[in-house]
C-alpha positions as CSV (number, residue, x, y, z in Angstrom):
1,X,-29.7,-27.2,-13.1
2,X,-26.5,-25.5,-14.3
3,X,-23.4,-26.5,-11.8
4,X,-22.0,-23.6,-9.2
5,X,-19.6,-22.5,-11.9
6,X,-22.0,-21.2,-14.3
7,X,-24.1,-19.6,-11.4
8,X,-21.1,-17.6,-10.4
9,X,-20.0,-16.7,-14.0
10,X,-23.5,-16.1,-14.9
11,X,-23.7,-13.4,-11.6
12,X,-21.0,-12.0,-12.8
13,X,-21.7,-11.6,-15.8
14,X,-24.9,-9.6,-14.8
15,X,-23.5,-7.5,-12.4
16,X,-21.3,-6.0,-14.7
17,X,-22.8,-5.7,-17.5
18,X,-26.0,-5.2,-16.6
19,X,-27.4,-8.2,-18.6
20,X,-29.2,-11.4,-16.4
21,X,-29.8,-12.8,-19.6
22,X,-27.6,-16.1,-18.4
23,X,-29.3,-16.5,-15.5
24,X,-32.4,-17.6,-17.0
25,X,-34.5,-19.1,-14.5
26,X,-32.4,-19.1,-11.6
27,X,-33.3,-15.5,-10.5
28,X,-36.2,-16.0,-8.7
29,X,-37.5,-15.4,-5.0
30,X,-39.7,-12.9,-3.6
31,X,-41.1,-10.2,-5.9
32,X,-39.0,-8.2,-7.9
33,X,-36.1,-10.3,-8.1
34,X,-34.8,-8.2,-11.0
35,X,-34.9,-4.7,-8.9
36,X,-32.6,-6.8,-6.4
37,X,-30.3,-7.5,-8.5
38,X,-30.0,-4.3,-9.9
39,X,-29.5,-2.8,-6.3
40,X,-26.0,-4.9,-6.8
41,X,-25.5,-3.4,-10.2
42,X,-25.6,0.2,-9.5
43,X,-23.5,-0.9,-6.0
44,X,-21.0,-2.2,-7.8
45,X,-20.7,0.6,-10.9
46,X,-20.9,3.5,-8.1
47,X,-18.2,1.9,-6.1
48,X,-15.9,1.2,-9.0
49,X,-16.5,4.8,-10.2
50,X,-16.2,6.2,-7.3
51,X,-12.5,4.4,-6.8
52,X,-11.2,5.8,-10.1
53,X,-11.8,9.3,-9.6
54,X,-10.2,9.3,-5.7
55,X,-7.7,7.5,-7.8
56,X,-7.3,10.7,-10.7
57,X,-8.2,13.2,-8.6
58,X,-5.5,15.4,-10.6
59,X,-6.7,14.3,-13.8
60,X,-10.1,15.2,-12.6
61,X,-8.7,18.8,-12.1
62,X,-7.0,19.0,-15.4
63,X,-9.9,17.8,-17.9
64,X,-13.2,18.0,-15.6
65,X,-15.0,16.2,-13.2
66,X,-18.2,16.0,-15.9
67,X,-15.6,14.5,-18.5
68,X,-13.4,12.0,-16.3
69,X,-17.1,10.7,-14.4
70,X,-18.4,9.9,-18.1
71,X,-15.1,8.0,-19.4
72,X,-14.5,6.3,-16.1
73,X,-18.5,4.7,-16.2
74,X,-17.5,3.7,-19.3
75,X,-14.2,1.9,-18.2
76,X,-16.4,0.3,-15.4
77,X,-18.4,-1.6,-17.7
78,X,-15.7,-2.7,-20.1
79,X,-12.9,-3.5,-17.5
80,X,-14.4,-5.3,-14.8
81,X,-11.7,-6.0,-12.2
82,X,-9.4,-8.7,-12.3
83,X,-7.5,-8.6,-9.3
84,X,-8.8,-8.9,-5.9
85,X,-6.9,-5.9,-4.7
86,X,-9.2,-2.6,-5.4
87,X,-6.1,-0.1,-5.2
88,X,-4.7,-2.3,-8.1
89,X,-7.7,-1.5,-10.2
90,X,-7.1,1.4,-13.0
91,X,-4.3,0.9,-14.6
92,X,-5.4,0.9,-17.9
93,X,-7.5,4.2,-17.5
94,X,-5.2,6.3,-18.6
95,X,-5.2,4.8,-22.3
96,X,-9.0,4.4,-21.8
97,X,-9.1,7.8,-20.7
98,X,-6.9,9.6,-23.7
99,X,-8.7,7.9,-26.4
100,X,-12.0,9.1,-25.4
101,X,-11.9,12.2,-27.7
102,X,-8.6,12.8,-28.6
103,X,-9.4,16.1,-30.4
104,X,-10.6,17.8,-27.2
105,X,-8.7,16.8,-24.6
106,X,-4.6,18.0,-24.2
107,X,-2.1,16.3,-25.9
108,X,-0.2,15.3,-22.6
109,X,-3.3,14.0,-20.8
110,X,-2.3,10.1,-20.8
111,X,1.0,11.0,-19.8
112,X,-0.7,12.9,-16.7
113,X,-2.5,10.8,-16.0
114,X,0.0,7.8,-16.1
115,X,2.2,10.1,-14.1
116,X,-0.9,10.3,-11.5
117,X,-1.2,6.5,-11.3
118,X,2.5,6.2,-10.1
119,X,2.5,9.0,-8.1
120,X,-0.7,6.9,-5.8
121,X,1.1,4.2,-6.1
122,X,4.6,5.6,-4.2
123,X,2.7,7.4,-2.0
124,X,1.4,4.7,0.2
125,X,5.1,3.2,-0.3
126,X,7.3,2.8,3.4
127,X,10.7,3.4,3.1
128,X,13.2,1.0,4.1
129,X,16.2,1.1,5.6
130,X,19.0,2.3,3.2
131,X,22.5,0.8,3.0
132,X,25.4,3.2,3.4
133,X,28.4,2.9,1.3
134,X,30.8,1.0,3.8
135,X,28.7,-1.7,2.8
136,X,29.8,-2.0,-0.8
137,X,33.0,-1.1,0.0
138,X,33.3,-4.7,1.6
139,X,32.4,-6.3,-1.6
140,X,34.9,-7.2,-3.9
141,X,35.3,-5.6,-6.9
142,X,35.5,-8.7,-8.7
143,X,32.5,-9.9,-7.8
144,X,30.6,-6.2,-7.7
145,X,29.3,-5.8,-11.5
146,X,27.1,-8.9,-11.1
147,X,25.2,-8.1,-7.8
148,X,21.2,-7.2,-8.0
149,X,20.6,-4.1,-6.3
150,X,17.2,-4.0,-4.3
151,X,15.8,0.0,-4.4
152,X,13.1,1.9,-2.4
153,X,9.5,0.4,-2.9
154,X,8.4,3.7,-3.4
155,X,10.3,4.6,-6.8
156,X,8.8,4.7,-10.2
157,X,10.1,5.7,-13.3
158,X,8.7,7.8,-16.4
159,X,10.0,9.2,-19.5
160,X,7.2,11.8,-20.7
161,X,7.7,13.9,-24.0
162,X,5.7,16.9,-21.8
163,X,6.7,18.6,-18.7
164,X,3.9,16.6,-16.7
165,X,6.0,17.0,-13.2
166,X,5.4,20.5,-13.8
167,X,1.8,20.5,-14.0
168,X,1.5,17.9,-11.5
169,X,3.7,20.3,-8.7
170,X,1.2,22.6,-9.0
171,X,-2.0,20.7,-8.7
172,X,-0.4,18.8,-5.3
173,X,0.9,22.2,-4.0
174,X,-2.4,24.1,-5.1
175,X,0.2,26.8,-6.4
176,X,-1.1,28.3,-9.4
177,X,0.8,30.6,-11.4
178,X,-0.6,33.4,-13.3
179,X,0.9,32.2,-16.5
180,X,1.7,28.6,-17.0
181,X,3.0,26.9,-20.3
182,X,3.8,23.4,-20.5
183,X,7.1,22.8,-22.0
184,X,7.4,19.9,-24.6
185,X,10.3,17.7,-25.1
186,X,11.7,14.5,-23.2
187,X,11.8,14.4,-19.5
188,X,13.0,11.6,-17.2
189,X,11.3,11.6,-14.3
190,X,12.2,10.4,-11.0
191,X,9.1,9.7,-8.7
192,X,9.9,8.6,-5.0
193,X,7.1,8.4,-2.3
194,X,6.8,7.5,1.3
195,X,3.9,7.4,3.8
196,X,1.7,10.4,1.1
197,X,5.0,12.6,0.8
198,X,5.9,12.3,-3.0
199,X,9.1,14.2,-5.0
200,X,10.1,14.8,-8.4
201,X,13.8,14.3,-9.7
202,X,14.7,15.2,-13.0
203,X,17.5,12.7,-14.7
204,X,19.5,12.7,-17.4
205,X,18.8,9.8,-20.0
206,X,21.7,7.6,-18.7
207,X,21.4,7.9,-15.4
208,X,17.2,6.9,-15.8
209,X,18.2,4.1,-18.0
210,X,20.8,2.9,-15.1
211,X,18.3,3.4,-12.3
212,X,15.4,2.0,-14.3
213,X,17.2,-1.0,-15.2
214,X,18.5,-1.4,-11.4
215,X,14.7,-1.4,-10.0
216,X,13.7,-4.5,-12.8
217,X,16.5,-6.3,-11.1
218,X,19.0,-6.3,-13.9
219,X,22.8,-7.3,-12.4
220,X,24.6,-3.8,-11.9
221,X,26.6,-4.6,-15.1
222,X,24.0,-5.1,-17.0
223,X,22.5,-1.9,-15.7
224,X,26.0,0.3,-16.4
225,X,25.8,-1.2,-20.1
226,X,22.4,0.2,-20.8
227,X,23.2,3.6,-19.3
228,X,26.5,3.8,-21.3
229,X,24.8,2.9,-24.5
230,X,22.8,5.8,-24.5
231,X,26.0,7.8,-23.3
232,X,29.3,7.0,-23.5
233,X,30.2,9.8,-20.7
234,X,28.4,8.1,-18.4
235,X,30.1,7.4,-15.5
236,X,28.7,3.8,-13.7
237,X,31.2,4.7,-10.2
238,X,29.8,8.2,-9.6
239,X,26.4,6.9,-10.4
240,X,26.3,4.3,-7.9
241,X,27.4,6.7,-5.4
242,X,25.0,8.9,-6.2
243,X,22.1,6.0,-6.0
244,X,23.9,5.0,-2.4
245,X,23.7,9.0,-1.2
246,X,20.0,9.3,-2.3
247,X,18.9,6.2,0.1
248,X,17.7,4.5,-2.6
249,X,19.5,1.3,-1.9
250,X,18.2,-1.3,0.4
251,X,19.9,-4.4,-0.2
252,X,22.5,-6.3,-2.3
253,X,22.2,-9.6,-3.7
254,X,25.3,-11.6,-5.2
255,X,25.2,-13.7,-8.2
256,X,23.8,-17.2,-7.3
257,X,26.6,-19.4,-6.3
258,X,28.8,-15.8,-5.5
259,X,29.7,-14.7,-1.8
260,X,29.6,-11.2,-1.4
């Protein structure tokens, strides 16, 4: 009799792949005990495929619902999930997605759809309460350069070679223009969300670099250096303020054994 461990890997197994090979023997009861199980099968490919378009629905739009249901049954199968959170589930589509036919699909279309997965991520984000700058004005400048900064849990960063923010303001506001070209070329993209409202901020290379390396938790030193390394111009003072203004900062956390 194999133990509960293999019963439960062998389900699984089955139910997403499709083979009960491994379960030998053990399926039985009632008639038909393989139609049963393939009631679970097609339950659990429909609702996986059915979560990764509501999750594209823009990248839907762009290459097809016809193409996007095809390559996302296929992802199913291969990438069974392996987290317990469902909205966690699809990261990897993108990739999946863009090497599906390379030669007939737009250049730009992982970078869409990449862009997409961030933009559902920040948009079930809730803001929190910003500081203000009378708050870093009480800590010391001596002790300033080594604090963590804590930013808006709906913020995301990208740095596309397409104008992907483009396309992706006209799919939300259903704006078409009558002529529409995609610009090439290196954008830094700001993406901030809150309770389904999402906006686009370009940045200049620096500046994403200091605000990228802020949200990983980098000390705001640390963060500065980055940001000056691509620019020498860049000015870490003005940038803070401008980080403070936006509302983007919600806490501040000293160096361990440092009183702010």
């Amino acid at each position: 009799m194999p133990s509960l461990a293999d019963l439960q890997a062998g389900m699984r197994h089955a139910v997403t792949s499709g083979d009960a090979t491994a379960l030998g023997t053990v399926l039985v009861g009632g008639r038909r005990a393989q139609g049963r199980l393939a009631i679970h099968q097609r339950h659990y490919e429909a609702s996986l495929v059915t979560a990764l378009l509501d999750r594209f629905p823009a990248t839907g739009w762009l290459i097809g619902s016809a193409l996007t249901m095809l390559v996302a049954r296929a992802f199913v199968r291969a990438h069974p999930p392996v987290r317990p959170c469902i909205a966690e589930y699809g990261a990897e589509f993108p990739t999946v997605l863009a090497a599906h036919d390379p030669g007939a699909t737009p250049p730009y279309l992982q970078q869409f759809a990449e862009l997409e997965w961030h933009v559902g991520q920040v948009s079930i984000a809730t803001s929190q309460p910003p500081l203000v700058w009378s708050q870093f004005v009480c800590v010391g400048a001596e002790v300033l350069l080594g604090v963590r900064l804590t930013l808006q849990p709906g913020l995301r960063y990208v740095h596309a070679t397409w104008a992907i923010d483009d396309l992706m303001k006209i799919y939300l506001t259903g704006s078409a223009p009558d002529l529409f070209t995609l610009a090439d070329g290196d954008t830094w993209i700001e993406i901030r969300g809150a309770r389904g409202e999402v906006r686009f901020t370009r940045l200049d290379p620096a500046t994403f670099l200091f605000r990228t390396a802020l949200l990983v938790g980098l000390p705001l030193g640390d963060a500065a250096e980055r940001a000056l390394a691509r620019d020498e111009r860049f000015d870490a003072a003005q940038a803070l303020i401008a980080l403070v203004a936006d509302d983007l900062v919600t806490a501040i956390t000293p160096e361990a054994g440092v009183e702010a």
